[in-house]
TORKOL-4160 file (C-alpha; in steps of 0.2 Angstrom, whole numbers, padded with zeros to 4 digits, m for minus):
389
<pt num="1" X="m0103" Y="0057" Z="0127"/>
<pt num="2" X="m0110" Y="0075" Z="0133"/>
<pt num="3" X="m0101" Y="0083" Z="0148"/>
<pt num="4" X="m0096" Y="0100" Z="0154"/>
<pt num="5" X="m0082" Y="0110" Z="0154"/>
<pt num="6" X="m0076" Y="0115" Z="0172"/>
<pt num="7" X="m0076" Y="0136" Z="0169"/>
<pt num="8" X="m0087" Y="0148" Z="0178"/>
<pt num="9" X="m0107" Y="0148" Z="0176"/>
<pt num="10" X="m0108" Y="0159" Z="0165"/>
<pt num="11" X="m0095" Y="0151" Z="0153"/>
<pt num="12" X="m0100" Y="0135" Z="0155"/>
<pt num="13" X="m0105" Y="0125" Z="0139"/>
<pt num="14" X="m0110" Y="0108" Z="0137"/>
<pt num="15" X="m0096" Y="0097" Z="0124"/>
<pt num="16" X="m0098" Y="0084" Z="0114"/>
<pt num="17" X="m0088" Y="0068" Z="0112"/>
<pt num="18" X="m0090" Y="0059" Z="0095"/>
<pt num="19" X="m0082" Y="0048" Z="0082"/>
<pt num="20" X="m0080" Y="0059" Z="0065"/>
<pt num="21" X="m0086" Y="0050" Z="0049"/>
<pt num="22" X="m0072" Y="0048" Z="0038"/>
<pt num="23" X="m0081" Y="0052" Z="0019"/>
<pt num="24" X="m0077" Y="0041" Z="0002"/>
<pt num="25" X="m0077" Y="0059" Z="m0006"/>
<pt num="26" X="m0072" Y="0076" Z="m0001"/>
<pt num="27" X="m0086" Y="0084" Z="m0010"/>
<pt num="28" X="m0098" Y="0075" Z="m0003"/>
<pt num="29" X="m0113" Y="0083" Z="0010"/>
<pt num="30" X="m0105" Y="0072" Z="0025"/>
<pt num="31" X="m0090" Y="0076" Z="0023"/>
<pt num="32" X="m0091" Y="0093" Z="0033"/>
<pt num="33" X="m0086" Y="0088" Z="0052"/>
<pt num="34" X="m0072" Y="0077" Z="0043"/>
<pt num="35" X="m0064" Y="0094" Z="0034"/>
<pt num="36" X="m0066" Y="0106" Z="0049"/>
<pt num="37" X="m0059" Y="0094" Z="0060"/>
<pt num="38" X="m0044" Y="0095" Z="0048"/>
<pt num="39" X="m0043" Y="0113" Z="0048"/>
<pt num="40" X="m0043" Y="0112" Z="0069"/>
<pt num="41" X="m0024" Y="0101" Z="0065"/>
<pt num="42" X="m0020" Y="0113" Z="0054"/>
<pt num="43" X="m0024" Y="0127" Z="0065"/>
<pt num="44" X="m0014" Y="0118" Z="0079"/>
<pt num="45" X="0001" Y="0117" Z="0069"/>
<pt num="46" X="0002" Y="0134" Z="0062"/>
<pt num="47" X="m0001" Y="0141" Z="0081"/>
<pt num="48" X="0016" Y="0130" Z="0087"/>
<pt num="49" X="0027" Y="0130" Z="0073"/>
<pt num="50" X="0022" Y="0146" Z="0063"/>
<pt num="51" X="0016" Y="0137" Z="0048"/>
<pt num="52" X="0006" Y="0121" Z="0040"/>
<pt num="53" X="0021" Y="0112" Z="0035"/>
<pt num="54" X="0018" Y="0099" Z="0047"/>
<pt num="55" X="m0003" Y="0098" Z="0044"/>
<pt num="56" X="m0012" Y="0087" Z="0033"/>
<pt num="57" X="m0022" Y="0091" Z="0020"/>
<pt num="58" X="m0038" Y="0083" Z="0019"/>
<pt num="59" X="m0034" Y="0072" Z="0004"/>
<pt num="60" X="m0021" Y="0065" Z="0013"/>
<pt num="61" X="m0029" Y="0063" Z="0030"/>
<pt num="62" X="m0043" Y="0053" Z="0021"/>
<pt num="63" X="m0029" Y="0044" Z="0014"/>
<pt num="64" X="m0021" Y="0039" Z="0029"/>
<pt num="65" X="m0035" Y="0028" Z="0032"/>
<pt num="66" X="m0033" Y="0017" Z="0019"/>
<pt num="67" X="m0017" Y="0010" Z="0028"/>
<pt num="68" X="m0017" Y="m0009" Z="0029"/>
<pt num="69" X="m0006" Y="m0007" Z="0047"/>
<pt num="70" X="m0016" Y="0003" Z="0056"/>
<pt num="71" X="m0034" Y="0006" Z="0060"/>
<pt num="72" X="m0037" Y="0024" Z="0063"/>
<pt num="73" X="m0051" Y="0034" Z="0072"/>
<pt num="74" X="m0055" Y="0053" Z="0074"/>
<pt num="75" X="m0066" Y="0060" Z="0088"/>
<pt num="76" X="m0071" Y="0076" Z="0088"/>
<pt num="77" X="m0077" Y="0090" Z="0101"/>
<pt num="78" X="m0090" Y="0101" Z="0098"/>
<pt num="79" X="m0098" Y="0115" Z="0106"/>
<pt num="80" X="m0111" Y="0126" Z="0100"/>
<pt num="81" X="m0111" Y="0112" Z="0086"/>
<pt num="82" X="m0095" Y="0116" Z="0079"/>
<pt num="83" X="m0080" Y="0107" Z="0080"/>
<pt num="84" X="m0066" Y="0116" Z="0091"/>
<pt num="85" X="m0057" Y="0099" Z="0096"/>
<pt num="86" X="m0049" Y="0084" Z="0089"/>
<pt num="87" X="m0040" Y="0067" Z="0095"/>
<pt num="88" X="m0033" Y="0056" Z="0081"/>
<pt num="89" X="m0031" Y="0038" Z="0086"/>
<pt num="90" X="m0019" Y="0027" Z="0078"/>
<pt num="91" X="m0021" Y="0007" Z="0084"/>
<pt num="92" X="m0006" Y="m0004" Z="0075"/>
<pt num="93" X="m0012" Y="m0021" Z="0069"/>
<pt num="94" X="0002" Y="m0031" Z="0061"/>
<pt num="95" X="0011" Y="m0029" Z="0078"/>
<pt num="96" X="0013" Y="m0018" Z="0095"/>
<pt num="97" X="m0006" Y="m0023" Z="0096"/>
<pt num="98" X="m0008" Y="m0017" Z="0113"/>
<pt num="99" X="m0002" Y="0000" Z="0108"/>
<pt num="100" X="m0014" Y="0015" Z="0104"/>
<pt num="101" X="m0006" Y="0032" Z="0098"/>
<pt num="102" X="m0018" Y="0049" Z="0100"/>
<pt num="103" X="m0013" Y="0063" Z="0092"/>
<pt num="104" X="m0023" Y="0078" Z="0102"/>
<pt num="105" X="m0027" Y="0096" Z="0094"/>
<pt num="106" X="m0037" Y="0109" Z="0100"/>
<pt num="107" X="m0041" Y="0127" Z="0094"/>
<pt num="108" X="m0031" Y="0140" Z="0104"/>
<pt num="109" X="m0046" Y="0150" Z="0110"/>
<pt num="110" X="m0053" Y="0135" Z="0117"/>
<pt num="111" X="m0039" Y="0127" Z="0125"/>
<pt num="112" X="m0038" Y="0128" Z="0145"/>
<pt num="113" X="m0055" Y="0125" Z="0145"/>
<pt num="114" X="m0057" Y="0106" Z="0147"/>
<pt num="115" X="m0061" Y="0101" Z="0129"/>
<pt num="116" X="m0043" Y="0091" Z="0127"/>
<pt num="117" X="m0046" Y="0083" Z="0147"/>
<pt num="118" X="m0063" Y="0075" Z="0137"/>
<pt num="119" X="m0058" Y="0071" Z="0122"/>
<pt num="120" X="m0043" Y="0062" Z="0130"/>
<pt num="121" X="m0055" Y="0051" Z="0144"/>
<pt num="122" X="m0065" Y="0046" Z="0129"/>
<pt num="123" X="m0050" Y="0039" Z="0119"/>
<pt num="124" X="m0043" Y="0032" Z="0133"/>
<pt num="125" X="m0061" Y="0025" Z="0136"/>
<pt num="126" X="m0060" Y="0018" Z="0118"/>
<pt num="127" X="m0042" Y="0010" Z="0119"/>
<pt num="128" X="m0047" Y="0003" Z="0133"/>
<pt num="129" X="m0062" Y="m0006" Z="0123"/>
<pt num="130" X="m0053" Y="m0011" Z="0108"/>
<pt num="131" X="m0042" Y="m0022" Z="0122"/>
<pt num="132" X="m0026" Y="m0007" Z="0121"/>
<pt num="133" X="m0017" Y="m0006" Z="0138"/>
<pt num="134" X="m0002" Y="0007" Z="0132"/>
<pt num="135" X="m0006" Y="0024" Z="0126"/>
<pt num="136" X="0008" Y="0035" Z="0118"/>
<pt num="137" X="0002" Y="0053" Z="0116"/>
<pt num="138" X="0016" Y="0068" Z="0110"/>
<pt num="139" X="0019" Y="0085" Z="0112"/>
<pt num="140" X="0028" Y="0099" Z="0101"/>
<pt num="141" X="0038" Y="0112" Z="0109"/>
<pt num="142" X="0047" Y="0125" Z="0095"/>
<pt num="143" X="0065" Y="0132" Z="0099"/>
<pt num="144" X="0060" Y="0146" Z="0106"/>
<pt num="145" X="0050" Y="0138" Z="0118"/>
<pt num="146" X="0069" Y="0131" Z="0127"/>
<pt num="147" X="0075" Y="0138" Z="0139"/>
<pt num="148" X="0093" Y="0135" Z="0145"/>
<pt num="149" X="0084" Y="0137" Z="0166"/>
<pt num="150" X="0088" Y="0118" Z="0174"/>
<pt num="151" X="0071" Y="0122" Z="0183"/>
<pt num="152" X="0060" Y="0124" Z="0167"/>
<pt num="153" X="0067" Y="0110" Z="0160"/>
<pt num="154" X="0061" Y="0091" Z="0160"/>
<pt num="155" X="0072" Y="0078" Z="0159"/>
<pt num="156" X="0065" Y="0058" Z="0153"/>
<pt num="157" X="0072" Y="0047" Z="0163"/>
<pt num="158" X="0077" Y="0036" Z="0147"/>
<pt num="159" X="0088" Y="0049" Z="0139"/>
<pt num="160" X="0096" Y="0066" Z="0134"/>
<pt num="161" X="0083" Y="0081" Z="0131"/>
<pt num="162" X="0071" Y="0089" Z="0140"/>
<pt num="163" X="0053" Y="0101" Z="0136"/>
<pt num="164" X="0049" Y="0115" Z="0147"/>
<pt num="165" X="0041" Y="0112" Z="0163"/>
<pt num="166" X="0032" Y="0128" Z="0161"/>
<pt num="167" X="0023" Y="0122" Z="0145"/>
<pt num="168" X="0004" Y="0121" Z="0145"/>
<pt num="169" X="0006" Y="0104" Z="0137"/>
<pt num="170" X="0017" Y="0097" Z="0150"/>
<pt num="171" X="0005" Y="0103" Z="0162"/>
<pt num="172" X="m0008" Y="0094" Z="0154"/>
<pt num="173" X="0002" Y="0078" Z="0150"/>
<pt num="174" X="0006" Y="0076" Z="0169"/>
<pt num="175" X="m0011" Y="0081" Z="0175"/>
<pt num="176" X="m0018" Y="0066" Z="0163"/>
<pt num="177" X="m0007" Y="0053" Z="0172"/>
<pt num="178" X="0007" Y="0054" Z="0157"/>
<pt num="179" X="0027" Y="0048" Z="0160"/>
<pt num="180" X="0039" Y="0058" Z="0147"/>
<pt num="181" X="0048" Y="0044" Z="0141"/>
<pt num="182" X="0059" Y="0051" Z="0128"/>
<pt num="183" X="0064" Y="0067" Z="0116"/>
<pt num="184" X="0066" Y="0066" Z="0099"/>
<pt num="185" X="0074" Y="0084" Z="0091"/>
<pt num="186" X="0064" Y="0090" Z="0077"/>
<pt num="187" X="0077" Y="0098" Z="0062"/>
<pt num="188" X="0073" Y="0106" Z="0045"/>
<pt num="189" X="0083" Y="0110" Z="0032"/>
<pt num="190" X="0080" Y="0122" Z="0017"/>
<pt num="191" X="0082" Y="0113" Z="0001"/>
<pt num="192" X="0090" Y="0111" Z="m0012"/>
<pt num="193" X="0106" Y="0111" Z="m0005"/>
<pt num="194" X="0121" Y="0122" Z="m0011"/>
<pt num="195" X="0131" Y="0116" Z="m0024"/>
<pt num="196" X="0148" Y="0117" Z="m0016"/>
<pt num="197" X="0141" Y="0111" Z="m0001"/>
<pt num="198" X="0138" Y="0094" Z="m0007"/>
<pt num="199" X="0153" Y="0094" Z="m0017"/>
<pt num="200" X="0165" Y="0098" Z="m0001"/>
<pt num="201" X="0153" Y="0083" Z="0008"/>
<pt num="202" X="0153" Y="0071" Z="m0006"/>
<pt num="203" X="0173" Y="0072" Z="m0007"/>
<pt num="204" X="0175" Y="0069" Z="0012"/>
<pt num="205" X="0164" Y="0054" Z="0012"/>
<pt num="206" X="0171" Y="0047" Z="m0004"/>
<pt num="207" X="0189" Y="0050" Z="0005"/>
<pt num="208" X="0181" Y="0040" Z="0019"/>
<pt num="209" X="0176" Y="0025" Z="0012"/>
<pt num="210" X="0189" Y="0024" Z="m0003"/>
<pt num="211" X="0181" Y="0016" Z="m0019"/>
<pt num="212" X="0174" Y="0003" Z="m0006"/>
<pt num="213" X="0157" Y="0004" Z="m0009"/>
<pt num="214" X="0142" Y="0007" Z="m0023"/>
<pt num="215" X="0126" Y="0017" Z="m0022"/>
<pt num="216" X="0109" Y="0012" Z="m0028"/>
<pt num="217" X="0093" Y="0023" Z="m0032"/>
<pt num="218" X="0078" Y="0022" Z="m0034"/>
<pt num="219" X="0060" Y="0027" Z="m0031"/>
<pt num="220" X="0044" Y="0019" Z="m0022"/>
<pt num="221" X="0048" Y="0003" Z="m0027"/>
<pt num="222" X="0064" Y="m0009" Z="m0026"/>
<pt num="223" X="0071" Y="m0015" Z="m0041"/>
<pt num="224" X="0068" Y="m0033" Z="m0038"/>
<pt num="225" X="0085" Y="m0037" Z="m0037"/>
<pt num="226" X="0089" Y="m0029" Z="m0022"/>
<pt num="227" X="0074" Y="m0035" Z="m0013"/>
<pt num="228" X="0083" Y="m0048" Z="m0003"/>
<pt num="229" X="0097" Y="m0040" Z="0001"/>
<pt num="230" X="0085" Y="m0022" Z="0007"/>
<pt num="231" X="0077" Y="m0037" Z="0019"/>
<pt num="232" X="0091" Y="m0044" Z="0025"/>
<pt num="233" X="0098" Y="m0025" Z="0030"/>
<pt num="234" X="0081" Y="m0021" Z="0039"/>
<pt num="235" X="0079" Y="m0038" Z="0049"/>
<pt num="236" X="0099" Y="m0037" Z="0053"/>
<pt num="237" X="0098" Y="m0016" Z="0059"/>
<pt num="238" X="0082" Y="m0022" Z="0070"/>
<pt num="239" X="0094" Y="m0032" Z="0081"/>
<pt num="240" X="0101" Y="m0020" Z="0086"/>
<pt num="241" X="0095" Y="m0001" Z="0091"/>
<pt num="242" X="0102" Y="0010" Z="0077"/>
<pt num="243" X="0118" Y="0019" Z="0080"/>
<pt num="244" X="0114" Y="0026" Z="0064"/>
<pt num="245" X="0097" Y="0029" Z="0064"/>
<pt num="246" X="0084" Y="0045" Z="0061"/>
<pt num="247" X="0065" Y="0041" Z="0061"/>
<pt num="248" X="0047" Y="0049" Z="0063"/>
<pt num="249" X="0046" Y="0036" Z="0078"/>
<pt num="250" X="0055" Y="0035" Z="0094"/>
<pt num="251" X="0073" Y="0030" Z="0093"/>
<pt num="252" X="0077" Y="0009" Z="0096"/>
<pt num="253" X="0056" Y="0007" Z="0093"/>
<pt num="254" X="0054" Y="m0014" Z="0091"/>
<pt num="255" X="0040" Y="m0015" Z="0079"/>
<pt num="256" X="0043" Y="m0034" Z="0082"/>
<pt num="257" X="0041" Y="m0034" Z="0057"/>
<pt num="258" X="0050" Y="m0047" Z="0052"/>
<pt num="259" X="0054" Y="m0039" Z="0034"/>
<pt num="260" X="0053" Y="m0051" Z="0018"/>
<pt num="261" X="0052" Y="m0048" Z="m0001"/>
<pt num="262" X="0032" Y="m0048" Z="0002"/>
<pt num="263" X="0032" Y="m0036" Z="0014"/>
<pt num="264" X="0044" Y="m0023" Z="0006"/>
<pt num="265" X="0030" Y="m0026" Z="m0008"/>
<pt num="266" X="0016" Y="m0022" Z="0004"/>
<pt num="267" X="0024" Y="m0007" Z="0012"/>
<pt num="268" X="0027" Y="m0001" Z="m0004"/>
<pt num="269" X="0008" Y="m0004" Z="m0010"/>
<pt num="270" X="0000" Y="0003" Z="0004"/>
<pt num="271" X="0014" Y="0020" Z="0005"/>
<pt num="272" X="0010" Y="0023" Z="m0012"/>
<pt num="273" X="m0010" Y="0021" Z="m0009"/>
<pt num="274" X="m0008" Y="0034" Z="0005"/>
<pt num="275" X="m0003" Y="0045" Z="m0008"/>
<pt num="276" X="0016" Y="0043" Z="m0003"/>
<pt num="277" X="0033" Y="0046" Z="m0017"/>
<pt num="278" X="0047" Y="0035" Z="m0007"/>
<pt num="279" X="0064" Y="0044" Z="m0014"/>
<pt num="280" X="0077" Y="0028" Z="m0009"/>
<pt num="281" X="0096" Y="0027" Z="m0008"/>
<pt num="282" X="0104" Y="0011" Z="m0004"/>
<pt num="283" X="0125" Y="0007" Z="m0001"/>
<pt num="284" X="0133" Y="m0008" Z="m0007"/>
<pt num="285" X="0151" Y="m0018" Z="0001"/>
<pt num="286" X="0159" Y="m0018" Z="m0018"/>
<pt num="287" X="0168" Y="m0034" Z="m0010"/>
<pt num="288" X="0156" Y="m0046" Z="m0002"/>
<pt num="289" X="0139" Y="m0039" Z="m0012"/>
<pt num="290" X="0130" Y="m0034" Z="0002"/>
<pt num="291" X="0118" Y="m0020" Z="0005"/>
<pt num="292" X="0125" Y="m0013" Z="0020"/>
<pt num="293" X="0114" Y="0005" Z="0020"/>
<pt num="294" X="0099" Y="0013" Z="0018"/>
<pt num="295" X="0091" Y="0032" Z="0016"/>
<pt num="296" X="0074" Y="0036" Z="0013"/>
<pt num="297" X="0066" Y="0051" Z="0010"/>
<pt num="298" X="0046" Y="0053" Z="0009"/>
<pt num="299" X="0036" Y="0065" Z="m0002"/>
<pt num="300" X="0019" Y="0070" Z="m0004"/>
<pt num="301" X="0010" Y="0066" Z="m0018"/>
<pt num="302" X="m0001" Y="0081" Z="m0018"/>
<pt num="303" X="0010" Y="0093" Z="m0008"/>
<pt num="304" X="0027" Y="0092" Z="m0016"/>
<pt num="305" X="0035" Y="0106" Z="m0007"/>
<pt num="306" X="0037" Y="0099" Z="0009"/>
<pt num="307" X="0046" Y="0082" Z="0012"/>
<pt num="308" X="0050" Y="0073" Z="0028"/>
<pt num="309" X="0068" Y="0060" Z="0031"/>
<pt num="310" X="0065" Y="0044" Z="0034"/>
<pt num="311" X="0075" Y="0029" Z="0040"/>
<pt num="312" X="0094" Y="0031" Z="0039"/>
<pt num="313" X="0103" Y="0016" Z="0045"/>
<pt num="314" X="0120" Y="0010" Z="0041"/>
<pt num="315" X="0125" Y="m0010" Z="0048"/>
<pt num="316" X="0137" Y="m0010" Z="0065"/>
<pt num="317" X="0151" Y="m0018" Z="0057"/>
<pt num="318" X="0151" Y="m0004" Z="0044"/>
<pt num="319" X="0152" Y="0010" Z="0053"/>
<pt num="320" X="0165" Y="0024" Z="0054"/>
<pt num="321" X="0166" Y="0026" Z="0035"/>
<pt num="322" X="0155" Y="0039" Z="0033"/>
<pt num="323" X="0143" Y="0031" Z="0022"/>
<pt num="324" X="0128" Y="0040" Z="0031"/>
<pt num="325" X="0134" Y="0056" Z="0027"/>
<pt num="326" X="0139" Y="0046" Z="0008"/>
<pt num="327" X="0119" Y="0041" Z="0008"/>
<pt num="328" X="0111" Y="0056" Z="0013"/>
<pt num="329" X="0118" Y="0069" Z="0002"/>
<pt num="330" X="0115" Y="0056" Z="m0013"/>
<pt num="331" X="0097" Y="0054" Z="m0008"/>
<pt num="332" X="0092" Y="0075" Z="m0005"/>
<pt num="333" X="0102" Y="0076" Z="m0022"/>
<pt num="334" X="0089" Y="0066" Z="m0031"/>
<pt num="335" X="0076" Y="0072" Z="m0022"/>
<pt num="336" X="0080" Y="0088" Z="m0030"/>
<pt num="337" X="0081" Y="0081" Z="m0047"/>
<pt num="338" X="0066" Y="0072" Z="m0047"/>
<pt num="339" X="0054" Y="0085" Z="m0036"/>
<pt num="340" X="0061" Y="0102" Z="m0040"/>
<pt num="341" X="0048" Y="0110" Z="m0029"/>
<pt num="342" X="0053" Y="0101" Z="m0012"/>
<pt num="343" X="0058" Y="0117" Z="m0002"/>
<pt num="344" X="0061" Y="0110" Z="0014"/>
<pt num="345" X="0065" Y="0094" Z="0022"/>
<pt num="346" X="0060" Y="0089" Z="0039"/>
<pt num="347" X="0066" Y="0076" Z="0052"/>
<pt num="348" X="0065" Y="0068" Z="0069"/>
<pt num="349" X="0082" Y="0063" Z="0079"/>
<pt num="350" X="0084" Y="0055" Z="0097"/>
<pt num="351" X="0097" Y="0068" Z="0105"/>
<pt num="352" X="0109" Y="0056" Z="0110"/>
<pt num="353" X="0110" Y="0050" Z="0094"/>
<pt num="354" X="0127" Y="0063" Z="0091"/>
<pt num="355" X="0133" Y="0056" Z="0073"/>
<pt num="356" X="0117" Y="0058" Z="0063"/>
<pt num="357" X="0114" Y="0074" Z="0073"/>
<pt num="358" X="0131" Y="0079" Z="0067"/>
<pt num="359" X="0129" Y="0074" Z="0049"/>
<pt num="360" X="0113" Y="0083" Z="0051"/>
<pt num="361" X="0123" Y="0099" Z="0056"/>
<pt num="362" X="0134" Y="0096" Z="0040"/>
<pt num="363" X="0119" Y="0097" Z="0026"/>
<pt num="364" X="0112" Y="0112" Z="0034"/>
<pt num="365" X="0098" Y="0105" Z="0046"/>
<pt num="366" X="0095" Y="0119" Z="0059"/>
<pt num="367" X="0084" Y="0114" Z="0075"/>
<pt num="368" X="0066" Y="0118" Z="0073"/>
<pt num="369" X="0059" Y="0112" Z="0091"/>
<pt num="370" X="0058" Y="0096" Z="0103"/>
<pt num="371" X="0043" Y="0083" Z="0103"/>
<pt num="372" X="0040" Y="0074" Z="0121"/>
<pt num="373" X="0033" Y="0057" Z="0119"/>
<pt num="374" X="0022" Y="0051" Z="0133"/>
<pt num="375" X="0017" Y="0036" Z="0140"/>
<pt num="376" X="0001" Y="0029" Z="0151"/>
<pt num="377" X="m0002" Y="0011" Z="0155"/>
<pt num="378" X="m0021" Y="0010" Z="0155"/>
<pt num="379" X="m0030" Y="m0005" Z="0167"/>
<pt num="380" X="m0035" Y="m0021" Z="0158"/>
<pt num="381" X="m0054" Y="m0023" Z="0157"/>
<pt num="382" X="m0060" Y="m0036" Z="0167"/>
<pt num="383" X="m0070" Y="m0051" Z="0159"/>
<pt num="384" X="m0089" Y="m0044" Z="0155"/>
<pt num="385" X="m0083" Y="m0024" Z="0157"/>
<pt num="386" X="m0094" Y="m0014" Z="0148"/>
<pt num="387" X="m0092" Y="0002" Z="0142"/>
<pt num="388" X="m0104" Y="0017" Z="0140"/>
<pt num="389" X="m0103" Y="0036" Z="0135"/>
């Protein structure tokens, strides 16, 4: 797909829309467009948040495509040949099949200049092929961005939060048709955590929950007997949306996975094949034998410094005991025994959700920014539709 960019004549400059080739090797002659449109991420990231904490690298991005859940596609932009713009398209497979997530980045000095309005038409233009008729795109707002003005601030009609009417990305979002569904609050804390700090915390969940219950550990992969019971606690907290829950996905998300000892196993396979360490904590009912609680905490295999929370849930019938904040300061304590360099810890919170946010609070978590998540319902394809660039 060629088109061009709506600026004056004598700025105008054709851009080009194509799928990136994802290489086998990093070393290899082809793997060019594949690395600089990596660098164009990372340069995204470091523009919003002030740093590349939240960028991949590009052994992990070509090992995010090894993922047995998801099929995913990069296209690129380029003008003048090089590559100044990027969308990431992530289609699920094992369920939410009529779902396609993009990710969209585009160098600063390029940005107001219609590259993101083409890169996006063309991955809609592909969703749309590939039979997808629900696209979910984000955007990333830091702190300083937030304004306490009612009339900069754009409230989803699903929930609590808002982002900043005046951002360019809101702009854009809107302009492209996008409805803010929902806001999850992004959080980092600084590891490893004080001393006395998780001594003082440690002593008011154990006072909670009185000798009740039992914690188990481990990492990437389940001891096998626990299985069971670890499937059992993640089919039982899907019923319900999670009053206790913090995720990198929107907040009460039905992924429709019906969990088993098998699919824990898969999950497990293809987190490690990513390149993925799984640091798990996991809180039995002493009485009745049952796992009732679960933390996880994810780590890089090649960039151990910077490590992102996972699920927390904790079963309805067990709440008020404080076993979230009993879990949580468990698993960051063997986080840092086993990965000393982890230096900070990232997460991603619905803002209604006040107990974890709270718990957060406790351990040191300080609020980094807001993500918007965005929603389009594309048209079905008629019978015979054809597509072409």
């Amino acid at each position: 797909m060629a088109e061009t960019v709506g600026m004056t004549l004598e700025e105008a400059k054709t851009v080009e829309v194509e799928q990136a080739w994802v290489p086998d090797n990093l070393d290899s002659p082809d793997a060019k467009d594949f690395l600089d449109a990596v660098e164009v991420a990372r340069r995204v990231r470091m523009q919003t948040w002030g740093s590349d904490d939240l960028a991949y690298t590009p052994l992990e991005k070509m090992l995010e495509f090894s993922d047995p859940y998801e099929r995913q596609i990069i296209l690129v932009a380029k003008v003048d040949g090089k590559i100044v713009g990027t969308i990431d398209i992530a289609l699920p497979l094992a369920d939410n099949i009529d779902l396609a997530e993009f990710t969209l980045d585009v160098l600063p000095e390029y940005q107001r200049r219609g590259v993101g309005r083409h890169l996006l038409e063309a991955a809609e233009q592909l969703a749309r092929a590939e039979g997808r008729t629900m696209v979910l795109v984000d955007t990333n707002h830091p702190a300083t961005s937030l304004t306490e003005i009612p009339e900069d601030q754009l409230i989803p009609g699903t929930g609590p939060g808002f982002v900043p009417v005046s951002s360019r990305e809101v702009d854009f979002a809107q302009r492209a048709g996008y409805t803010l569904q929902h806001i999850e609050q992004f959080s980092s804390c600084v590891l490893p955590l004080d001393s006395k700090l998780v001594a003082d915390l440690q002593a008011e969940a154990e006072e909670a929950n009185a000798g009740r219950y039992a914690l188990h550990h481990w990492t990437d992969r389940c001891p096998e007997r626990l299985l069971e019971g670890v499937a059992e606690l993640e089919n039982a907290a899907g019923e319900v949306v999670h009053g206790e829950d913090e995720a990198d996905e929107p907040a009460g998300t039905d992924t429709g996975m019906v969990f088993d000892a098998a699919v824990l196993r898969e999950t497990e396979d293809a987190a490690m094949a990513q390149g993925r360490r799984t640091v798990v904590t996991a809180v039995e009912h002493v009485a009745t034998g049952k796992l009732v609680g679960l933390t996880t905490i994810s780590v890089l295999a090649h960039r151990q410094d910077v490590v992102f929370q996972d699920d927390t849930l904790v079963l309805q019938e067990h709440r008020g005991n404080k076993l979230g904040l009993l879990i949580k300061v468990a698993n960051m304590e063997r986080l840092s025994e086993q990965f000393p360099d982890a230096r900070v810890i990232y997460t991603w919170n619905a803002p209604e959700n006040r107990y974890l946010l709270t718990v957060n609070k406790q351990l040191g978590f300080t609020t980094a920014g807001v993500t918007g998540l965005w929603q389009k319902e594309l048209p079905r394809r008629s019978a015979g539709a054809t597509t072409s660039d």
